[in-house]
Each structure stands twice: as C-alpha cells, then as structure tokens.
N, C-alpha and C positions, 0 to 999 in steps of 0.2 A: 145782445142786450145785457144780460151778466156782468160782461166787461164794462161797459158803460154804465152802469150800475156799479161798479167797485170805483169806475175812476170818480163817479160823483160823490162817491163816500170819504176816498179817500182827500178830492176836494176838499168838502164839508170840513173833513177834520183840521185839513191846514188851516182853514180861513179862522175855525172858532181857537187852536190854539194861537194864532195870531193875534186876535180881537182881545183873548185873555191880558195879553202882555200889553195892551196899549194902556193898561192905568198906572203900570209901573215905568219911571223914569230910567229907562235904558243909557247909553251911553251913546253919543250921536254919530250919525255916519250919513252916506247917502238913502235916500227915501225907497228905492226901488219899486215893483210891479205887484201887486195883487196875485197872490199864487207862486210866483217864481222869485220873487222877491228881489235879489239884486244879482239872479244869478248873468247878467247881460251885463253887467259892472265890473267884473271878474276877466281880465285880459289871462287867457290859459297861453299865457308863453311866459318869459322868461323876465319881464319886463314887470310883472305883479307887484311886487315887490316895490317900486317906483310907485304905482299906482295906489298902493298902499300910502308910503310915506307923503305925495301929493296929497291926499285926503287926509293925513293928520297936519299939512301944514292950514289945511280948512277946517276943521273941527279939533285936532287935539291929539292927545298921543294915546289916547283911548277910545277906539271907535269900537262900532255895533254894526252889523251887518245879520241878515240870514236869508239862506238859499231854500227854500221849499220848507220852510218852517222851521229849519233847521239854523240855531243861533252862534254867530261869532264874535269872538273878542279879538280886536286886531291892537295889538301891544305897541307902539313906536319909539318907543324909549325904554332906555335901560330898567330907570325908576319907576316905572308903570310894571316890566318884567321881573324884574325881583323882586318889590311889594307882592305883588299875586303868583310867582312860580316858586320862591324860595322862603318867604317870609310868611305865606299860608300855604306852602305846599300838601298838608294834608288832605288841603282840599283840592289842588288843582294840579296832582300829580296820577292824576289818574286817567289811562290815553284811549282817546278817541278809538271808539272798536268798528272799523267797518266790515259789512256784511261781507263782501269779497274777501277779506284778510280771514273770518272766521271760518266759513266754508273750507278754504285755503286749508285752515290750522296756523295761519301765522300767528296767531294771537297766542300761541303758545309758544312763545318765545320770550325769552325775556324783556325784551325789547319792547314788545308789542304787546305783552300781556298787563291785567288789570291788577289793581291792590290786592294782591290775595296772598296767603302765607306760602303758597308756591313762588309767587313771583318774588317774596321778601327773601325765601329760601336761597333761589337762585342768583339773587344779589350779592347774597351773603359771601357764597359761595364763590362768586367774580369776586367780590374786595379782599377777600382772605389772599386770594394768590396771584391779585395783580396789584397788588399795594405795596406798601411797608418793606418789611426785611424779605419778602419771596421776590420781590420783583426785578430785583437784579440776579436772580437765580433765571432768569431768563434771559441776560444779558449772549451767552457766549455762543448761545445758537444765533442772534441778529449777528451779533460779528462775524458768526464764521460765515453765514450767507454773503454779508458784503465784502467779503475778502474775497468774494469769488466776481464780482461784481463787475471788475475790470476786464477782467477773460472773458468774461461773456461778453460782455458789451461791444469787444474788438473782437471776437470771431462774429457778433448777427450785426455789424452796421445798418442803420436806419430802421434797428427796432427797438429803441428805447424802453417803447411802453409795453410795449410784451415783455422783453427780458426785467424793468422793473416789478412788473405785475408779476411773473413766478418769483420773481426773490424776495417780492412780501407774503403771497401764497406760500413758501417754503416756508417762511418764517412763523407763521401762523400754523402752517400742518402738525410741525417738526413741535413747538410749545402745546399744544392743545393736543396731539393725539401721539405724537413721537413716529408721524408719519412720513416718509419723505418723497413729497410727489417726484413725479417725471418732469423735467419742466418744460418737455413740449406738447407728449401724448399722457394726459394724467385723468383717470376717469373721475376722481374725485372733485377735481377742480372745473373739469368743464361741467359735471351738472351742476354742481354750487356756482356759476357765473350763468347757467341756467336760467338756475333759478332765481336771481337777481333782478337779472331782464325779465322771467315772471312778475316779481313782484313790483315791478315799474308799474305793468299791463293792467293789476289789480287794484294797485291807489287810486287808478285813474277814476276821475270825478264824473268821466261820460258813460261809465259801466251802472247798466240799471239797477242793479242792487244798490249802488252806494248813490245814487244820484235823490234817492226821498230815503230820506230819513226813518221814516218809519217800512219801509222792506224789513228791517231789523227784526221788528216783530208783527210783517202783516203776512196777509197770505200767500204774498209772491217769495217769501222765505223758502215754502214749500213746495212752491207747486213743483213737478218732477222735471228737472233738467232737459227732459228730452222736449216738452214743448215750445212752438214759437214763441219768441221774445225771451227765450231761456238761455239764450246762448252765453252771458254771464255768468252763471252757475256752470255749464259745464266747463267753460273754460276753468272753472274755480276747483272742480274736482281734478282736474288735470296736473293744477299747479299743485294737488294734496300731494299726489303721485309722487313730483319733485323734492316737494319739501319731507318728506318721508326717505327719501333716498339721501338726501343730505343729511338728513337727523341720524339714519341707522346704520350706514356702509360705513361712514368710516369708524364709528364706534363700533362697531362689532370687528375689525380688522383691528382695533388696538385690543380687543378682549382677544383675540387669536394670537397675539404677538405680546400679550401683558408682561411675558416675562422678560421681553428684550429688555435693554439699558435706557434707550432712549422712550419708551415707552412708560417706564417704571417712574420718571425725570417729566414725563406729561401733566397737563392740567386735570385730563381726565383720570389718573391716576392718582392724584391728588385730591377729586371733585370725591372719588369715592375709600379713600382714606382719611378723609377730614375731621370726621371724628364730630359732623351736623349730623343732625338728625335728619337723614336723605329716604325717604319714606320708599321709595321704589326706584328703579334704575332712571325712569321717565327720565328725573331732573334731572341727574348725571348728561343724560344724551342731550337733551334740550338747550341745557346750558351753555355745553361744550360747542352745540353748535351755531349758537349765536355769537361766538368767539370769531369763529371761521364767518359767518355769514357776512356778519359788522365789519370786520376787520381789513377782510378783504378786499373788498369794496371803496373804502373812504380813503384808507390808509395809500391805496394806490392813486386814486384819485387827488388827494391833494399834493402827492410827489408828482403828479403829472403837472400840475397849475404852479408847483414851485420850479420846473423845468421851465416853465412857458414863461414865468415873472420872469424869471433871469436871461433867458436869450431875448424878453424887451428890454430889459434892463441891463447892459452888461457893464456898465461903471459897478453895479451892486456885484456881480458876480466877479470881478476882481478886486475887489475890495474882500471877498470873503478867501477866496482863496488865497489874497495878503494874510489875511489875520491864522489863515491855516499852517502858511506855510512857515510864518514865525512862530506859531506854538509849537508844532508838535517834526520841523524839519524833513526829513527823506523817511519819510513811513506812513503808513493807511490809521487814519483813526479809529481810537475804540473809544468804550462809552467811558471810557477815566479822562478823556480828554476832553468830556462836556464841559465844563466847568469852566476851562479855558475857551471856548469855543461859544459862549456867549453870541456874537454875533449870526451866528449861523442858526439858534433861537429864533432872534430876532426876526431873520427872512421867514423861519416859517409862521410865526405870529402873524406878520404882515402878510404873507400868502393868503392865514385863514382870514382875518379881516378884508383886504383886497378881493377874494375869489365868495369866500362865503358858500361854501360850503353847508294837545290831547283833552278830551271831557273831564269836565269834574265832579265832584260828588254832592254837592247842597247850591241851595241859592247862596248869594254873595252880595255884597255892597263894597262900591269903588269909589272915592271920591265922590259919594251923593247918587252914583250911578249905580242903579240895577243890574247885576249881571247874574241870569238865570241858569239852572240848575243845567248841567248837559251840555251847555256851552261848550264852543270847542275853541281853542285860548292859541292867537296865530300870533307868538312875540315875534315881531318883524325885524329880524337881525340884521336886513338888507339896508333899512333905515338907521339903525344903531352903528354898525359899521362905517355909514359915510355920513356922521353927523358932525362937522365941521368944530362944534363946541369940545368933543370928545377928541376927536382925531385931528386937527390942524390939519388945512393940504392934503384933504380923504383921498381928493382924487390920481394921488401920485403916490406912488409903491416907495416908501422911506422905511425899511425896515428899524433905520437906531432912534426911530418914535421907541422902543421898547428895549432898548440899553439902558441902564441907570447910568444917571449922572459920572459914578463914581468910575466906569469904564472908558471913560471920556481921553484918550489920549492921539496926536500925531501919527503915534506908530501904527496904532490898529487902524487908523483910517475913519475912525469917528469922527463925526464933524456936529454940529451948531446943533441937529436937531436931539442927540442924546441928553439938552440940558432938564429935559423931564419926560418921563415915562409914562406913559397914553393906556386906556384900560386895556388886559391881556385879551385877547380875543378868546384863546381858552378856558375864561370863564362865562361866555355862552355858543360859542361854538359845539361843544360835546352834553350842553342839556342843563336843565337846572334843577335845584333842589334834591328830591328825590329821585327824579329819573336821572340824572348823570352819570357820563357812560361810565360803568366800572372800568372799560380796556383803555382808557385815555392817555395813561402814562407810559403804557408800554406803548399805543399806535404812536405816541410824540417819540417817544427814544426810537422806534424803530426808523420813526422819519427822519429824524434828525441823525442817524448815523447814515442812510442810505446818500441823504444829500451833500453828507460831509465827503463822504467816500466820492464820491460824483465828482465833485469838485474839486479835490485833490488831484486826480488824474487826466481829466478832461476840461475840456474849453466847449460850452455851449455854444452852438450858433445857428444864425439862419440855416435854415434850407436853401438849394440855388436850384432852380432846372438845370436837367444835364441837357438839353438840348443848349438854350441861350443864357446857360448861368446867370436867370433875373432871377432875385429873390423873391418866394412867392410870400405872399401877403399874411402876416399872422392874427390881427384882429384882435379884440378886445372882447371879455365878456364876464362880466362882473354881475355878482347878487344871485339870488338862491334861483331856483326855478320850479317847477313843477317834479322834476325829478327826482329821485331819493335817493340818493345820495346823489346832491350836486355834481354835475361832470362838465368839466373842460370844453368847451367847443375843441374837433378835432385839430388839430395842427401838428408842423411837419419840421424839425430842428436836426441839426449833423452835430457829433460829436467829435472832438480833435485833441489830439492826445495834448497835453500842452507843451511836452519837451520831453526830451530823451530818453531823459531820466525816469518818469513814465513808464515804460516797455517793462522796467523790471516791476512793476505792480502787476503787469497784463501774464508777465511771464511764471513769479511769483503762486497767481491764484489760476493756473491756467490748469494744472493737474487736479486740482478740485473741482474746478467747475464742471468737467466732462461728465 
C-alpha cells in the first residue's frame, strides 16, 4: 500500500507541475501522453537525431518536448544554438545533473560538474596548459608516439584500432601524468576504458533513477541500495569504485615518480605549480583525470570514422597522400608541417560533420517562446551537420567544402568545391560557450598528426575474406546516437604499405616501438 501510495503522489505532482506550464506559451513540438509525456516519441537508437530534425521540419527549429515532467528544448539550427548556448551562456551553461552520474561521483568532473568555483578552477586550470604558448610544449611526445606508428602497425596486421587506441592512450598518459603505459597489458588504461563502458550503462534514460526527474530529490534517492527495484544504485556505487581508481592510481604513481623528467614536463605537475589558487589536491586529480577520461575516448573514436571515410572514399585518400607527398617528400610528418597540410584538416572537419560525433539556471524567453527554468537544452547537431543550406551535397563526404579559396590549385588536387568554405564543424562539435572543451586543440593536432602519419605510409583498404576474397560489406552510419561518445559501427579495413620506399618508416620506428 505504501508503494502505491508514493506512486500516486508522485503522479499528483507530475500532472500539477504540468497543468502549471499550460499558461505559459512553450515552444511547440509533438503533443504526447498524460504522465509520460512524449516519452513513446523518443526512438532510443541511433536514428533520433533524424526524428528530431523531422519534427522541426513540422514545427520549427525550436521544439518542446518533456518525458515524466521533465522539460526539453530540442535546438535544429545553428541560430537557435548560439543565440541560447553562446550568446546567453550564463544561463544555459549549466549541465544536466543526473541521479546515476551523482551517486557515481561523475559530477565531479569537470566535464560533468555544475557552475561552481571548482568547476571555473578546473577550467582555468585546462586552458592555461592546453592553449596558447604551452600547447606546443606538448607537441614532441605526439610525434614521438607516431614515429612509432608504422612499426607497430606492420608487426599487429589487422589491428588497427587497438594499435591506434594505445598510441593516443600513450599520448594522453605520457602529457597528463608523464606516464608511459604498456600498450598491451596496462592497468591504467584497461580500467579507464572500464570505466567508460561504465558510464555508457549510467546515462542510460532506462535506469530508474534517471528515468523521473524528481528521484533527484525524492525518497528513492535513499532508500538503501540493497532493496528490490534498487539495482541502479548499486550498480552506481560500483561504477564509484571505478571512477575512484581512475581519479587516484595514476596520480598518486606520478606523486611516486614526481621527480622523473617526464614527470616533471606533466600536466599534473604543472596543475600543481600554477601558481592558482588550487585549494586541496582534490582538483589537481580530478582534473588531470578528465584529460585522460575525455581524451581517450573521442580522440580515438574519431581516427577510427576518419579510417572508415577514407577506405569509402578512396579518390579522397589519394588525393591526400598527393598533397603529402609533395609537401613534405621521403619523411614522416611533424606538427611544423600542418600549415602546409591544410587538406588533411580538411578530411577531419568533414569526418566530424559527416560522422557527428545540460539544465539551466532561470526561466527564459525564445522567440515569444517560454522555455522554463531546468530545462534540458538538446542542440541537434545531427540536423545542423546535414542541413543542405549550410553544407551543399550534406550527404557526400567533400572534405575541400573546408579549404579556402585561396588553396585552390591543379597540383594539390583541389577541385570546384574549395570556391567557398562551409561552417567549421569544430565550432559545435567540442561544446559551446562556456562549456567548450578545454583539450580540443591538442585532441585535433593529435589527430591530425596520427592520420597524416597513416597515410604517408600506408594504403587503406577493404577488408577481403580469406576464405573467397569477397569483400565484406562496410556500411554507413552517420549522426549522434545515444552513446557518449559517438562510436563507429564496427568494421573491418587492411592496411598496405604503399611502396617500397615505405619499409624504411616501419624499420626506422621499429626500435622504439618495442
């Protein structure tokens, strides 16, 4: 009886915070259900995103939506996302706290945490030393990893994405803690990928803590873990476990080793020489390890969808390795060769647009529209990326949409679509306003050196059965998903040295990579 008793209370309260908002002029969207509102409108696959921009081509580029009382603003244009994410960020830069994430402790990340003068601290603290004049002070640990890049590659055939994935986990350990994992057996990095695949399990919108909005602050916040229907919470103390082990092991292994070289050359070593007002060790570790958390993660995943563009695409992939091979001749590039290497930008701009890859603080008014206090603010980047007015030909991978004019020559292999330059994806891919990612400039240089390197020495291509050498089918899959951080559908590409000349890169970085 109890129970049935709490559910009609907590009924009651959806329906009267409901009835409240019907005097104010919301922003329109689909009508939905009594109680659960639109939550049976909400396709949870991959496909959302579609479903979304559908419905602004029926109501507008600012819709309204809410699941169990709980209010959304669903964004479908650029101009609708930076009028309210960058141009009043004060108010709408403040992220979505769900019950799982807190339990968790992921909210004490930077990433995930609220407006508070810890979370401003810890910002601070990223833009000081991955910006401006420090951030090429981290250039010569990505080079040395991808000098190793070729060796590896030719001794693990047919593992691409693993040998990628530890040579940006290197990259990350080595900058952030002056760490240098194992790159096959490394305890560091298997529970931080851990705990990634944890926190997939905790956004999820079917876990009963995050599914009513008010768990946040109702009884089932507390009740104790061990009872039925509690099995979210334990899972959630579980994932604390993880996220504790990632936040302290490897920082307390650079306080062990503080005196090494590469140690000394760390982020973390820097986080607590900064000469901020760093109030206790907490934000030093916390910080340091949403460097590794973030970093890890995306950075690998979008070299993974820039592999997959180019073995659909291979006109685009020798066309890049043309423009490589006449800048920089018989050698591996470094980051002094960006400049020239413009085109190889380009592919990853178009990767993040092609692949695609929080609450606020007061009421608001939009266009005439109400949008109330708590709201949770979903810019649909899925629709911004393939909106034909912006991007001409969305649905075909053109990376010299994003060449200037002014690179426009025969030799590089530009052609017709460089006569004007289409918006960066980089400027809503990594966040806006105030939340944008502090590590963005180093995950772009590190990607764009990895890829350069790639393609220098190798030829992407199909996959073949070794039984009837048919090539197996690679698929399309395009726009954001439920998952966080966007991933790849899996698929299957061979790599081939492209000529001779070759060997001596493999043989070159072969003594380092062991």
């Amino acid at each position: 009886m109890d129970s049935i008793a709490l559910c009609l209370a907590l009924i009651a309260a959806i329906s009267l915070v409901q009835f409240s908002r019907r005097t104010k002029r919301l922003p329109p969207g689909p009508k939905g259900l009594p109680i659960i509102g639109n939550l049976l409108d909400v396709p949870l696959d991959k496909d959302f995103w579609m479903t979304f921009r559908e419905w602004g081509h029926r109501w507008g580029d600012v819709l309204h939506m809410n699941i169990f009382g709980q209010h959304f603003i669903i964004l479908n244009s650029m101009e609708a996302t930076r009028d309210l994410l960058e141009k009043r960020g004060k108010i709408y830069s403040t992220r979505h706290s769900l019950p799982m994430f807190e339990i968790a402790e992921y909210d004490k990340l930077v990433a995930f945490e609220q407006n508070t003068k810890r979370w401003a601290d810890g910002r601070k603290l990223l833009m000081q030393f991955l910006t401006g004049r420090e951030l090429p002070k981290l250039f010569p640990v990505v080079e040395d990893e991808c000098s190793k890049l070729p060796a590896r590659l030719h001794a693990n055939p047919g593992k691409l994405g693993d040998i990628l994935e530890q040579s940006v986990v290197a990259v990350i350990m080595r900058t952030t803690y002056g760490y240098t994992p194992d790159p096959v057996h490394d305890r560091f990095t298997h529970v931080t990928f851990k705990l990634l695949d944890e926190m997939l399990v905790a956004a999820r919108p079917t876990n009963l803590l995050n599914i009513f909005p008010f768990c946040k602050y109702s009884v089932l916040r507390h009740l104790p873990s061990w009872l039925p229907g509690m099995g979210s919470k334990r899972l959630a103390y579980q994932f604390r476990e993880t996220m504790h082990k990632v936040v302290k092991e490897p920082f307390e292994w650079s306080q062990e080793h503080k005196d090494d070289v590469s140690v000394s050359q760390s982020l973390v070593a820097k986080f607590q020489n900064s000469g901020l007002d760093i109030d206790d060790r907490s934000l030093a570790e916390w910080t340091a390890a949403v460097q590794f958390i973030a970093g890890a993660d995306t950075t690998t995943f979008t070299l993974h969808a820039a592999v997959k563009a180019l073995m659909m695409y291979p006109e685009v992939q020798k066309k890049a390795q043309a423009v490589i091979d006449n800048a920089i001749g018989h050698r591996l590039p470094t980051m002094a060769d960006r400049p020239q290497l413009a085109y190889i930008d380009a592919i990853i701009k178009e990767v993040s647009r092609w692949f695609m890859l929080g609450p606020f603080d007061s009421d608001d008014y939009y266009k005439g529209y109400f949008i109330p206090k708590g709201s949770i603010i979903l810019p649909n980047m899925g629709a911004v990326a393939s909106d034909p007015s912006i991007y001409p030909d969305p649905e075909n991978f053109i990376p010299e949409r994003h060449i200037p004019s002014i690179l426009k020559d025969t030799e590089s292999g530009l052609d017709e679509h460089a006569d004007q330059t289409q918006l960066d994806p980089a400027s809503y891919v990594f966040g806006f306003g105030r939340r944008v990612c502090p590590g963005k400039l180093l995950a772009l240089a590190e990607i764009w050196l990895h890829l350069a390197t790639l393609l220098k020495v190798y030829d992407i291509v199909e996959w073949k059965s070794e039984k009837d050498g048919v090539k197996i089918e690679i698929g399309e899959d395009r726009g954001p998903t439920m998952d966080m951080p966007r991933r790849p559908s899996p698929f299957k590409c061979a790599l081939r040295l492209r000529n001779e000349a070759s060997l001596d890169f493999v043989q070159s970085g072969a003594a380092g990579a062991l």
